[in-house]
N, C-alpha and C positions, 0 to 999 in steps of 0.2 A: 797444287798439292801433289803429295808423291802418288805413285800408282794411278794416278787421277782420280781419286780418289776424295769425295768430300766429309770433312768430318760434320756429321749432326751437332747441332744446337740441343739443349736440353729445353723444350716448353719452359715458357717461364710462369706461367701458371701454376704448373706441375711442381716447376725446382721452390715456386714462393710456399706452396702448400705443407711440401713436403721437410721445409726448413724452418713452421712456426705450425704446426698441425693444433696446440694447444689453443692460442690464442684466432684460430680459424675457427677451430669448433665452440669454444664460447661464445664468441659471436655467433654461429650459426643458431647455440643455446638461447640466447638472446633473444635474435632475430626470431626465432620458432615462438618461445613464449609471449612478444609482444604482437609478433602477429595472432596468435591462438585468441589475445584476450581483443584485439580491434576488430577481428570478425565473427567473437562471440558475442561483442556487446549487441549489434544492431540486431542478431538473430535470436537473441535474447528478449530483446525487447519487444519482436514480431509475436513472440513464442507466448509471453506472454499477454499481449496483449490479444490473439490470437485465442487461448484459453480464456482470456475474461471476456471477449462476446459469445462466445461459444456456453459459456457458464452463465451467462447472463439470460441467454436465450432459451437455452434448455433447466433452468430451475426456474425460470418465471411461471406462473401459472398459466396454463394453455387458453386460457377465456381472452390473455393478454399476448398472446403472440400469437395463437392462429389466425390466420387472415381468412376470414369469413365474407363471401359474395352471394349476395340473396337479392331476390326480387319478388315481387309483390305477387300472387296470385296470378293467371293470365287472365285478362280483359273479359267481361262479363257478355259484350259484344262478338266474341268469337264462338266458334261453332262448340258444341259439347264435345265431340270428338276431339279437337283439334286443343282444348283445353284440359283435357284430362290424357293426351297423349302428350303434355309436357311437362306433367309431373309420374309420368312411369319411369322406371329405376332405367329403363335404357337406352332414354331421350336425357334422361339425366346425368347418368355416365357419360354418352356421348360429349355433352355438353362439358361435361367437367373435365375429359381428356383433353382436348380444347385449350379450357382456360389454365391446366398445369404447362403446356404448351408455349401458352402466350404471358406467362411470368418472366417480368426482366432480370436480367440477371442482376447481380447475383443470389439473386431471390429463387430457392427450391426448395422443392415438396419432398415433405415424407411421406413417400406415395403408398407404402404400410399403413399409415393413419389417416387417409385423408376418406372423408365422409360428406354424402348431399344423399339429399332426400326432400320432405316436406315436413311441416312443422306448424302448428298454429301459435301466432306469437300473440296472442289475447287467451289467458285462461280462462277455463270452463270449470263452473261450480257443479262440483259433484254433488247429487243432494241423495245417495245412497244412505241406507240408515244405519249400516254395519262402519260407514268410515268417522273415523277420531273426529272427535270436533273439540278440540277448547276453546273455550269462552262460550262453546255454542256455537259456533261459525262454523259451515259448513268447507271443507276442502275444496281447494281449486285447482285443476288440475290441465298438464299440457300435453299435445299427442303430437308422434316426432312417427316416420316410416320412413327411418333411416339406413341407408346400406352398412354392408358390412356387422352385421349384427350377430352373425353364427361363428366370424373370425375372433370377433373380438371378447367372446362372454366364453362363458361355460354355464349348460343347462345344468341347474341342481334339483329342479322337480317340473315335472310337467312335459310338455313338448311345445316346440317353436313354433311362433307363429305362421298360418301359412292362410295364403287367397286360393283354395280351391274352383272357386269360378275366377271370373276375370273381376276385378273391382272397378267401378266406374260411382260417379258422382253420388247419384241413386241406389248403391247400395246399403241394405239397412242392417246390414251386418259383418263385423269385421273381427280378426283376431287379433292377440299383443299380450307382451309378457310385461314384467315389470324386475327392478335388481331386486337382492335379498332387502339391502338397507330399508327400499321404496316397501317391500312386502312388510318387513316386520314393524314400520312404526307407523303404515297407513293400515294393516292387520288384512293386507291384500291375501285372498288363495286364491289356490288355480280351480279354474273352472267360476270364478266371481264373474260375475257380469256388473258395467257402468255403462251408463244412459250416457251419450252423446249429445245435444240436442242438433239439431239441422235445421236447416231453412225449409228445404223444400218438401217435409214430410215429420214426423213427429220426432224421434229420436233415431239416433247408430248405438247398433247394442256392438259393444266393445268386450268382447268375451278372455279375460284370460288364462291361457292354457300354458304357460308355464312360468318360472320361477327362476333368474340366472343372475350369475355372479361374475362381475368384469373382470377376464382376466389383467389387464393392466389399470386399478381404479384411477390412479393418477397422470395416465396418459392423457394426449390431445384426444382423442376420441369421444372417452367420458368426462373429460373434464373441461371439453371445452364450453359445456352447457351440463357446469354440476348438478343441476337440479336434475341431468337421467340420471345420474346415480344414485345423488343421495337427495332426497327432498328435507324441503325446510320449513322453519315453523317463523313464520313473520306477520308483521304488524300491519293490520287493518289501515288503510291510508283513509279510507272514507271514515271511522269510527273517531267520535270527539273522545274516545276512552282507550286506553291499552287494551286492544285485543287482538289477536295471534290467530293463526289460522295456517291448517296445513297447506303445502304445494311441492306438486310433484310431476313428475314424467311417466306416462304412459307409452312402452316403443309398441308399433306398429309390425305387422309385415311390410317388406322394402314394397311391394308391388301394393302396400294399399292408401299411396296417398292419394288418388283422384276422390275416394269418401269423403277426404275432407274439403273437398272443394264446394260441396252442399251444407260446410256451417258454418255459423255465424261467427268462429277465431278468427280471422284473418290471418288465413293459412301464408305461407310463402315459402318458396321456393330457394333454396341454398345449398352451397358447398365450400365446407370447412377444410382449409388446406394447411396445416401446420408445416410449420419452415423447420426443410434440414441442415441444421447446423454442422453437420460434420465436414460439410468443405468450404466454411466460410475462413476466412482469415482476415486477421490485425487488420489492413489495411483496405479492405472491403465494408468497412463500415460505412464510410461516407456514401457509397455505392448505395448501399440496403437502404440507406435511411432516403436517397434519392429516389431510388424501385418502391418505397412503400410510397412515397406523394405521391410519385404518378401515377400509382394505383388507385389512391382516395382521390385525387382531386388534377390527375392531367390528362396526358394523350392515354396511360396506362389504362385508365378507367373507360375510354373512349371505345376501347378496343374489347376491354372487357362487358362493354353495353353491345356492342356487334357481334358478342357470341354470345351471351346469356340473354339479352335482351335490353332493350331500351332505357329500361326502370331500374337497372342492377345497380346496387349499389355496394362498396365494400368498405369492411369494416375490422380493423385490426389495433390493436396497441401494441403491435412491432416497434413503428415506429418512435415512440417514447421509450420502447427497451431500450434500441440504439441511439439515440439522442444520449440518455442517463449514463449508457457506457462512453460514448463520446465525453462528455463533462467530465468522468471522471479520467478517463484518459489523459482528456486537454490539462485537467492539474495536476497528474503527476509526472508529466514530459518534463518538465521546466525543472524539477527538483532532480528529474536522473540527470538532465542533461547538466547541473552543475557537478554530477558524478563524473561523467564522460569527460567532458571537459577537462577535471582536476587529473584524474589517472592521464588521458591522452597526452595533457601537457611534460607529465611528470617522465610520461614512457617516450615522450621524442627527447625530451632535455638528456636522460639517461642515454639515450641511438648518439647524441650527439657528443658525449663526454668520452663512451667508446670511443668514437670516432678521432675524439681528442688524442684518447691515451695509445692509440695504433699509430695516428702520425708522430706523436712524440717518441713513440719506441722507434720511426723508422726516419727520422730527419734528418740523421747522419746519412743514411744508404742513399735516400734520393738528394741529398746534395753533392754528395760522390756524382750520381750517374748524372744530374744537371750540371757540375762545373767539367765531365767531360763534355759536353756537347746534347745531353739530352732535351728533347724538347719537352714545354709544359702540355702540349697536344698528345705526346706519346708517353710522358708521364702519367697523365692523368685519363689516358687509354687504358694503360695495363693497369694501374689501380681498378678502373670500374672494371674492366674485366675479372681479375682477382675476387672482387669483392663481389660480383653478380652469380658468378660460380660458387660461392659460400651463401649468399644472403636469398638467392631467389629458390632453390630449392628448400632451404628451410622459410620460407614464404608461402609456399604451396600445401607444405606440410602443415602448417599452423594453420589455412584455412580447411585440410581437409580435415582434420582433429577437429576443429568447432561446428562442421558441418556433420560430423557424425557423432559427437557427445552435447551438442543444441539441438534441442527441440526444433521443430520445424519454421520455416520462417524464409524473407526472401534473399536468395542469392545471392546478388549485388550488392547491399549496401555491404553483406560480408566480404567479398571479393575485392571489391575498392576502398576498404577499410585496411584492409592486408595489403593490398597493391601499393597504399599509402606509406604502410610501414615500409615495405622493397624499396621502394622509389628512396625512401628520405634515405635511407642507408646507405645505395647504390650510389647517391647524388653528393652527401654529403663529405663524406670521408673523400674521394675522389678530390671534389673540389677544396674542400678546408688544407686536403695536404698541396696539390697544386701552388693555393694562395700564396703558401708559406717561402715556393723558391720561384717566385717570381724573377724576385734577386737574389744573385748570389750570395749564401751567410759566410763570412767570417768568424766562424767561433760559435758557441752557445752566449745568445743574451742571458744576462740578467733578469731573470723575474722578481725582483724584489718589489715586495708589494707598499712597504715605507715608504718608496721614493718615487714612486709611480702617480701621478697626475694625471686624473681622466681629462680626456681632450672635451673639446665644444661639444663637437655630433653628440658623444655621448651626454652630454648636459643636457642638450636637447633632446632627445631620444629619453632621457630618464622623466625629465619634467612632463612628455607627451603622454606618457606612460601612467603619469602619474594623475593628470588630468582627468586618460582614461579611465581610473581606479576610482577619482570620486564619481565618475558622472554613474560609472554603475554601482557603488554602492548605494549611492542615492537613490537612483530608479528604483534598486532593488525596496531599499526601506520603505518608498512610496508608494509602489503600487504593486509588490510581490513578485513573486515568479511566473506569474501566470497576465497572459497581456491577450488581447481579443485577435491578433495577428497570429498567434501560434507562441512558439519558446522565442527569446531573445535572446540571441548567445552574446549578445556585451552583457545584459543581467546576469545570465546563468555564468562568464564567464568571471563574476566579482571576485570570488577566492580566488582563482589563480594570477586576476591582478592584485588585489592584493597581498599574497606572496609575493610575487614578484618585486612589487614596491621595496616590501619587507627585504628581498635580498638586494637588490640595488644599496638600501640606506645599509645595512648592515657591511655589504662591503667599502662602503663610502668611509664608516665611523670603526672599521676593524685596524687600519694604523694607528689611530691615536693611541687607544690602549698596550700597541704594542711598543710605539714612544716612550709612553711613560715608562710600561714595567722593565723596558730594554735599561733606561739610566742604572736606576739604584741594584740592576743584577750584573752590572758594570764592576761596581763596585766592590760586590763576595771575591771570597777568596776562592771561591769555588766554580770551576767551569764550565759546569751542565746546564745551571739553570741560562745562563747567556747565550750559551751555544741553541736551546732550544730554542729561546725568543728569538734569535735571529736568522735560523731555520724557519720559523713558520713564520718571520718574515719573508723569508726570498720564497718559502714552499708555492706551488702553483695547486696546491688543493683548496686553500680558500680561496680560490679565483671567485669569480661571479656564477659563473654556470655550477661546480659545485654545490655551492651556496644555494642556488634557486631550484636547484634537483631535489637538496633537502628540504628546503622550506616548504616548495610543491607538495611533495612527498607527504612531509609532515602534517600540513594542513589539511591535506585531503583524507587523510587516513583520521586527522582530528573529528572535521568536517561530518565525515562518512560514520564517525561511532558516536555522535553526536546527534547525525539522523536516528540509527537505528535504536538507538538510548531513548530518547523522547519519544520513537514509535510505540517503544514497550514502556513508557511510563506513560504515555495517554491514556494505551490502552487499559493498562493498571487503576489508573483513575478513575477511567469511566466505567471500567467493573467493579469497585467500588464504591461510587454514587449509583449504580444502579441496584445493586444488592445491600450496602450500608456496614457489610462485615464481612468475615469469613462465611458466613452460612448465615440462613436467615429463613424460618419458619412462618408463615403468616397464612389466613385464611382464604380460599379459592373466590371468596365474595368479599368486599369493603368491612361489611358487620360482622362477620364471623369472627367468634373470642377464641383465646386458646385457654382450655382447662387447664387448672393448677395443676393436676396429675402430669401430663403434656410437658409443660414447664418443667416439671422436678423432675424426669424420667431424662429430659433429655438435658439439661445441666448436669446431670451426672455422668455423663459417658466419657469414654476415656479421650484423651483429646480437646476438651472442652474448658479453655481457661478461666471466660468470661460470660454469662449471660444473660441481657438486657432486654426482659419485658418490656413492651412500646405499646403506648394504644395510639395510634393514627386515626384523624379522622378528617379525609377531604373536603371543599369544600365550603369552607368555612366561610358566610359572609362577615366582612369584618364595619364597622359603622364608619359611618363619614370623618373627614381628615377631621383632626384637631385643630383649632386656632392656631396651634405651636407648635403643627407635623413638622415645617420647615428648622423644629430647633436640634440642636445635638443632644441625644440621649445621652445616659449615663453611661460611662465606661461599661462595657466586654469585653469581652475577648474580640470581637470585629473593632472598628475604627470607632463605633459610634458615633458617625455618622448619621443623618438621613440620607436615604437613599433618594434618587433622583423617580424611581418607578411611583404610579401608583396602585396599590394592592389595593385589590378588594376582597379581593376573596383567599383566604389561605389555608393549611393542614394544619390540623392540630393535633402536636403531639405530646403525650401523657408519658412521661418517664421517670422512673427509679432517679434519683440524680446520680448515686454511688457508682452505679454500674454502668449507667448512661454513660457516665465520664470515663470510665476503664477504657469504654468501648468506644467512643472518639477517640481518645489518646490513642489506643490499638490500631486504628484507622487513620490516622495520622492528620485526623482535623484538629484545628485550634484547640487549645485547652480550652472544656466547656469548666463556668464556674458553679457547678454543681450546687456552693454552698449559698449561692442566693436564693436557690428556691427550697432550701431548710429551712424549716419556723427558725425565726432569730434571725435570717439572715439579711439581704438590705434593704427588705419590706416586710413587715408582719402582716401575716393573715389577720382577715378581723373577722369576730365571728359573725353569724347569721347565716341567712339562707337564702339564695335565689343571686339578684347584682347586688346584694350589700355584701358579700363574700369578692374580698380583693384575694385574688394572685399574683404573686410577682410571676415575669415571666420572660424566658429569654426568646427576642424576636431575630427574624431577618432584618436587613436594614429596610428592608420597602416597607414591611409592616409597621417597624419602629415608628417610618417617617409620618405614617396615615393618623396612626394611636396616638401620639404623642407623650407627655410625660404624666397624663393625670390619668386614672380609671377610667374604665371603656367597658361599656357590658360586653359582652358576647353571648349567642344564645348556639348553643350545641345542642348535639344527641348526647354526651356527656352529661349533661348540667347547663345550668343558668349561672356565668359568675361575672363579673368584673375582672379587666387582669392590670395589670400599671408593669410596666416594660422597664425591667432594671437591669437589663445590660443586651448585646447585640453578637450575631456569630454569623458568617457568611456560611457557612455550609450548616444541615445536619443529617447524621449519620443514618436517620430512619425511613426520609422522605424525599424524593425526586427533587417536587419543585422550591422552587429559589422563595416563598414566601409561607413563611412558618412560623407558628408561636409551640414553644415549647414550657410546659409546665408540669409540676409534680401532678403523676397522676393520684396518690393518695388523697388528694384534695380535692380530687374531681369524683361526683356523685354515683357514675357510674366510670369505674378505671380500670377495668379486666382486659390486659393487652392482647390486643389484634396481630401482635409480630413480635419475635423474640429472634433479637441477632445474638450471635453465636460469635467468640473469638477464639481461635485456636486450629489447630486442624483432628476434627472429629473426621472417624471413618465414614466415608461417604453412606456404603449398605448399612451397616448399623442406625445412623442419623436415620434414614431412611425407612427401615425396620420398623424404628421406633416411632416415627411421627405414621407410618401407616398403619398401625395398631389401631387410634383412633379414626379411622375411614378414609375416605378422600377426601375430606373437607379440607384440607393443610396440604400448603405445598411446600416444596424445599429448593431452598434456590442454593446455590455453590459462588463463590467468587471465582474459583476457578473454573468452572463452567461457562460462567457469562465470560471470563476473560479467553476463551477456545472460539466463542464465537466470531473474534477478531482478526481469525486467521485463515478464514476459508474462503476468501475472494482471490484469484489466479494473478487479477491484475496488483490486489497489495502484497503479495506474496513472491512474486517476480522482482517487484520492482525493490524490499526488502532483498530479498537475494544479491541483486544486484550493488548494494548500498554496503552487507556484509564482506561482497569482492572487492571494494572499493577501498573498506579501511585493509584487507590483507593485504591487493596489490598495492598500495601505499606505503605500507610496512615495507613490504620488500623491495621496493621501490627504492626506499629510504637508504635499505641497508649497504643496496646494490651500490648505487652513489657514493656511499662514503668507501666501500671497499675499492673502487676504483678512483677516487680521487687518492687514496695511498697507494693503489698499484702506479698509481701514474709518477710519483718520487721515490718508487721503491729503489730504483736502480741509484738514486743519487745517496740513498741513504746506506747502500752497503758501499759506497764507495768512501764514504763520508768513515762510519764505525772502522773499516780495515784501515786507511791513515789515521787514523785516530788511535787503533789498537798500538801501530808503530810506535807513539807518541806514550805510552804508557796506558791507556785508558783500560778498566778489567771490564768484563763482562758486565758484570750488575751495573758500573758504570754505563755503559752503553745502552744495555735493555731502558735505563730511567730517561736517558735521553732523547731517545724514539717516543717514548711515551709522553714525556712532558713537550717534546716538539709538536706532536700531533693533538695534545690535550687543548690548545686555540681554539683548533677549527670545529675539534669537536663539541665544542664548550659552547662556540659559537653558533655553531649549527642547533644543537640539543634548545638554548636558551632562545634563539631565535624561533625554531620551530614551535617551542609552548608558544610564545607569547602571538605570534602568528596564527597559531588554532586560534586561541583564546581571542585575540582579534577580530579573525572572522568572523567568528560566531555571536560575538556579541553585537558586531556593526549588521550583519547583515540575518539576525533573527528575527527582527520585527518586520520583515519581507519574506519569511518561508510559513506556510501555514502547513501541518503535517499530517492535519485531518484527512486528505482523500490519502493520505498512506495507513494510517492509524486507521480510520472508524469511518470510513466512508462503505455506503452499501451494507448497514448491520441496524435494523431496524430498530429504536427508541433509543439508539445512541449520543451521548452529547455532542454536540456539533460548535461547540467553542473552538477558536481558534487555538491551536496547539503550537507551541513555539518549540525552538532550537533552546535547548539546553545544556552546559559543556558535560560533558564527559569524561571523568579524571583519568580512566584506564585508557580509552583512546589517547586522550591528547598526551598520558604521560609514558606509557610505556614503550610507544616507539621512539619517542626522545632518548628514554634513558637508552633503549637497545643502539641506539647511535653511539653513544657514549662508551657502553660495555662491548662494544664490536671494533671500534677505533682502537681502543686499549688493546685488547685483544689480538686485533691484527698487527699493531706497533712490538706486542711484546715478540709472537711468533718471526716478525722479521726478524728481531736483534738475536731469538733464538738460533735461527738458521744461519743468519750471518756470523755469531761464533762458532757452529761447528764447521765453517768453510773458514780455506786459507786464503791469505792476505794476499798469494801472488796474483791471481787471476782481475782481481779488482786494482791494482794498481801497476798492470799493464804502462809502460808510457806512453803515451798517445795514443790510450784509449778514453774516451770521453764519457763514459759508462757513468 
């Protein structure tokens, strides 16, 4: 070179970047949000799963998760010294610092609450003549000198216990307070003295000198032995008759448990250690539930008999907390991972279509630089370079974004979920464009999809495919999503094979239709509609990969609004059977009536459409089966059937008919036939009194089956009647269980309803207002109330969230795919409309053409994707059960199997957004393509 001079090269990195910066940073767009959503899901599901043992642990009641270590007394054969120096508070502590020590992990103490002292676990009858007695039974009472007693109350009268000498066995007097609760309903004051008895001397005068109120009542402290707080009134086990008798707790000074080692409770010795949950996580459960057995029953316990003593024993219902959280875990893995799955498939299909539509924008440039001399090694070098320089920092980005707007959870499975996404990006596009200049091309091929013949492989490969699609639909119908091995991702993975299936056939059966409708548009005089059918025959947007991005897409987005539909109609359902209406009145006790007053005050309030007096009454025995249970009753509204149960016992419910039936229908059970239990209607009352009085009466089918079709006495707290069964209902609206007779309460001797539901939406405070006017005998239940309850578990809430991301990234998913399977023919089609403009074609011309060109695919897609949700869901519902998503963990819940049910707005409106987005984008290219000139697009020898 002159001067000596070398000229510089431009980076080719730099000059590719700087010569396509648009389509660089879409994909880096791309690239960022799919990576954001692969390492949000696993930290997601840490997070929450992480909150539901943490929730689990800490709302349990502390009787059932403090791990409590006690031992018996010490030995009667050791020295007095030597036994009453190990139950003072500082052989005690010592000992308890010890065993928070030798706790396996991940098992730790709230060392705030943790509490040992001594305790007599035999109660002592207090035969005082100042304390409550009902029935006559005197109180029996328990004495605890436990630590931490001045941390955790607050003095309200009196002053703290204290051992002004030293306390030893032989002492015959001792101090202790007692809570407010224990004072005001045993009618405890300070300055009361209770007799102790003792062995080895007459009585321990138990003097109390003050009065306190726990500052945390519901903490592990007090509640891990309710009875210090609050005492209770329970049933005489020894007495052949109901009788009640008080018990309670008496606390001690911490330094005076050696007193009780002279009586007759059998004192023992413990310390309560409540677990802190605040650093357990998701994945530590298996751990815990390990650290509690070998606490109860291994080397754990071995170790904790070498520091507490020989005879220790430990005693927790931890372990059953984490076990229940376990199970419900183990069945909802199986249902998100069909979530994961469908999205993960849907967002590589979508990496790969990208990948598609970059080499087909650059297959001229690298067949240039391959027919000079370039090699496929140094081809497909600077590709992954190019593309690792765009895709790996927006890789980083997307995991650090989920690492700081996810809750907490572990590292790695997000790291290598994101690294997944890098990789497939860096790896693909590289290699798919390499593939393509193996050999040298001659020309742009033909993609026409008419005349195209899948080869063998692929015949193979589809049939494999398709094999794989029954054997997991199957599995899934047979034995659900949940397997004793953990998730099964051939199960979980059933939707996205069959999608898959579904885009295979549909690409298979997309020429014929374009066959036929090519003939007779052959034949118009007119040239648009030909011209399009033979466009979106050559078009490379209904390939197969488009095709199965959409149906992915589609399905899963169907799939996912499908769960979350069904989650809120279970729950709907079972607040429903469990309240009977919108609101619902009834007595705090089985017998309690509601006055007429009651009734008419609260039917009139504003809001209140419907209201159905009900008398229920539990219980009911019903008489022996009929000769003819096994016959079919007379038509109802159920099947009329006998039922296959058999009932004995059932509720009996007394109802208005008129209004009874508003209020089914309102609740959207079976039309109830109201007019058979009208005089006249398909049985007559006959008169008399006692069983000559027939009822007709509507039953469950189990009843039906027992009663059969003739008169049946029945003896109630109602009346003495006969009832003859004229028609059958599977649900009703007043009462829980599945076996019921329903009959007019008019008829019945005593019919003053016990419940009155309510349809409409009355103001909560008012309702409320008004039913407390008459005292607190009435309570007021809400459907919306009991239906709030269904949403406060971490683990069904998480994994809802999840299910919610699932139908959006679907949608978008969806939409992404189809807007790039038209970027990816856009270039052909302005090439197409500017020779065409030449030829005479006008505008409005051209816009219909775009549109009706790309109207196939979309048509095809849109119809394929309904019928593909719709698919799904019906082949593989009788394999998803939705209950631990719905009503797992929400005490007197129905626990029926909950199915997949379709969803019209899921499964329909991302179709149609297919449709309206296609069009849409078809019309804007034609737009843009008439405002530009014809020279640039018909270049010669440019292949555009």
């Amino acid at each position: 070179m002159s001067d000596g001079k070398r000229v510089s090269e431009a980076p080719w990195i730099r000059t590719r970047l700087r010569t396509a910066p648009g389509a660089a940073s879409a994909l880096a767009v791309l690239v960022l949000v799919t990576a954001f959503l692969a390492a949000a899901f696993p930290r997601t599901v840490d997070a929450y799963e992480t909150k539901g043992l943490r929730h689990d642990i800490t709302t349990a009641p502390p009787s059932r998760s403090v791990v409590e270590i006690a031992r018996p007394q010490p030995g009667l054969e050791l020295p007095q010294e030597q036994r009453e120096a190990a139950t003072r508070s500082d052989e005690l502590a010592r000992v308890g610092g010890r065993l928070l020590k030798a706790l396996p992990a991940p098992l730790r103490a709230d060392t705030s609450s943790v509490a040992y002292g001594v305790r007599t676990t035999k109660a002592v009858v207090a035969t005082e003549p100042w304390l409550p007695r009902p029935d006559a039974v005197p109180p029996r009472l328990s004495y605890a000198a436990q630590s931490g007693l001045e941390e955790h109350a607050t003095l309200v009268e009196g002053a703290w216990p204290a051992t002004p000498a030293e306390v030893t066995e032989k002492s015959g007097a001792v101090q202790g307070v007692v809570t407010e609760e224990t004072a005001d309903l045993l009618k405890v004051k300070v300055g009361a003295t209770i007799a102790l008895p003792a062995s080895l001397r007459k009585t321990v005068t138990v003097t109390i000198t003050g009065i306190i109120a726990p500052r945390d009542p519901l903490g592990a402290y007090w509640s891990a032995d309710p009875l210090m707080r609050s005492p209770s009134l329970v049933p005489d086990p020894g007495s052949p008759f109901p009788v009640f008798f008080w018990t309670g707790t008496v606390l001690l000074a911490k330094d005076a448990g050696p007193v009780l080692l002279g009586t007759a409770a059998e004192p023992a010795l413990y310390w309560r250690v409540p677990p802190d949950a605040t650093a357990l996580t998701g994945p530590d459960g298996s751990r815990l539930r390990a650290a509690v057995a070998t606490l109860e029953s291994g080397p754990g316990l071995l170790k904790v008999r070498e520091i507490a003593g020989g005879t220790a024993v430990v005693g927790t219902g931890l372990g059953h907390l984490v076990k229940a959280n376990a199970r419900m875990r183990d069945a909802i893995s199986p249902v998100i991972a069909v979530a994961a799955l469908g999205i993960g498939s849907v967002a590589a299909v979508v990496l790969l279509m990208t990948g598609a539509l970059i080499a087909g924008r650059r297959r001229a440039e690298l067949a240039l630089i391959r027919s000079r001399g370039g090699s496929l090694r140094g081809i497909g070098g600077r590709l992954l370079a190019e593309t690792a320089v765009t895709v790996l920092p927006a890789t980083a980005l997307g995991l650090l974004l989920a690492r700081l707007l996810v809750g907490e959870g572990r590292w790695w499975p997000g790291a290598l979920a994101a690294a997944g996404v890098g990789l497939l990006v860096c790896v693909a596009l590289p290699l798919r464009t390499t593939l393509q200049h193996i050999r040298p091309v001659l020309g742009t091929p033909r993609e026409d999809m008419v005349s195209a013949r899948p080869s063998r492989r692929r015949t193979v490969v589809e049939l494999t495919l398709l094999v794989l699609a029954v054997a997991a639909v199957t599995a899934l119908r047979r034995r659900g999503t949940s397997t004793e091995g953990g998730t099964d991702l051939l199960v979980s993975a059933a939707p996205v094979l069959v999608a898959l299936i579904a885009a295979l056939v549909l690409v298979r059966l997309h020429p014929l239709p374009l066959r036929l409708a090519t003939r007779p548009m052959a034949r118009l005089r007119g040239a648009i509609g030909f011209l399009s059918l033979a466009r979106a025959g050559r078009s490379s947007a209904g390939g197969a990969l488009p095709l199965l991005a959409l149906l992915l897409a589609l399905a899963t987005a169907a799939f996912g609004g499908s769960v979350v539909a069904g989650i809120g109609d279970a729950r709907d359902d079972a607040a429903l059977a469990s309240v009977g209406a919108d609101a619902r009145i009834s007595g705090r006790s089985e017998r309690t009536t509601l006055p007429e007053d009651l009734v008419r005050t609260v039917s009139g309030l504003d809001g209140v459409r419907n209201a159905a007096p009900v008398r229920v009454e539990y219980g009911i025995a019903l008489p022996k089966p009929a000769s003819d249970a096994a016959a079919d009753g007379d038509g109802g509204t159920g099947t009329g059937a006998a039922a296959a149960t058999d009932s004995r016992v059932a509720a009996l419910v007394g109802v208005d008919p008129a209004s009874y039936a508003r209020a089914a229908r309102a609740a959207g059970l079976p039309e109830f036939p109201d007019e058979r239990l009208r005089p006249g209607g398909a049985v007559a009352r006959t008169t008399g009194s006692g069983f000559d009085r027939v009822l007709p009466a509507i039953a469950s089918p189990g009843v039906a089956a027992r009663l059969g079709k003739e008169p049946r006495a029945i003896e109630t707290l109602s009346g003495n009647f006969s009832v003859r069964v004229v028609g059958t209902t599977e649900r009703a609206a007043a009462v829980s269980p599945t076996d019921f007779l329903i009959v007019d309460s008019r008829s019945l001797e005593r019919g003053t309803p016990t419940t009155l539901l309510l349809t409409g939406t009355p103001d909560p405070g008012k309702l409320r207002a008004a039913v407390a006017k008459d005292g607190e005998k009435y309570a007021v239940q809400l459907r919306s109330d009991e239906r709030a309850r269904y949403v406060d578990t971490p683990m069904q809430a998480g994994a809802e969230r999840i299910y919610l991301t699932a139908v959006a990234a679907g949608a978008g998913y969806a939409l992404l795919a189809v807007l790039l399977s038209l970027l990816q023919t856009a270039p052909e089609r302005k090439t197409l409309l500017a020779r065409l403009r030449t030829m005479g074609l006008t505008t409005a011309q051209g816009r219909r053409l775009l549109a009706f060109e790309a109207t196939p695919q979309a048509v095809l897609a849109a119809g394929g994707g309904l019928f593909t949700g719709w698919a799904a869901i019906a082949l593989l519902s009788p394999g998803i059960d939705l209950v631990p998503l719905a009503l797992a963990g929400v005490a007197g819940s129905d626990t029926s199997p909950v199915t997949l049910r379709t969803d019209l707005w899921s499964l329909g409106l991302p179709a149609a957004g297919v449709v309206v987005l296609t069009a849409a984008v078809a019309g804007v290219q034609a737009w843009w393509a008439s405002r530009r000139g014809s020279i640039t697009e018909l270049r010669a020898g440019d292949s555009r």
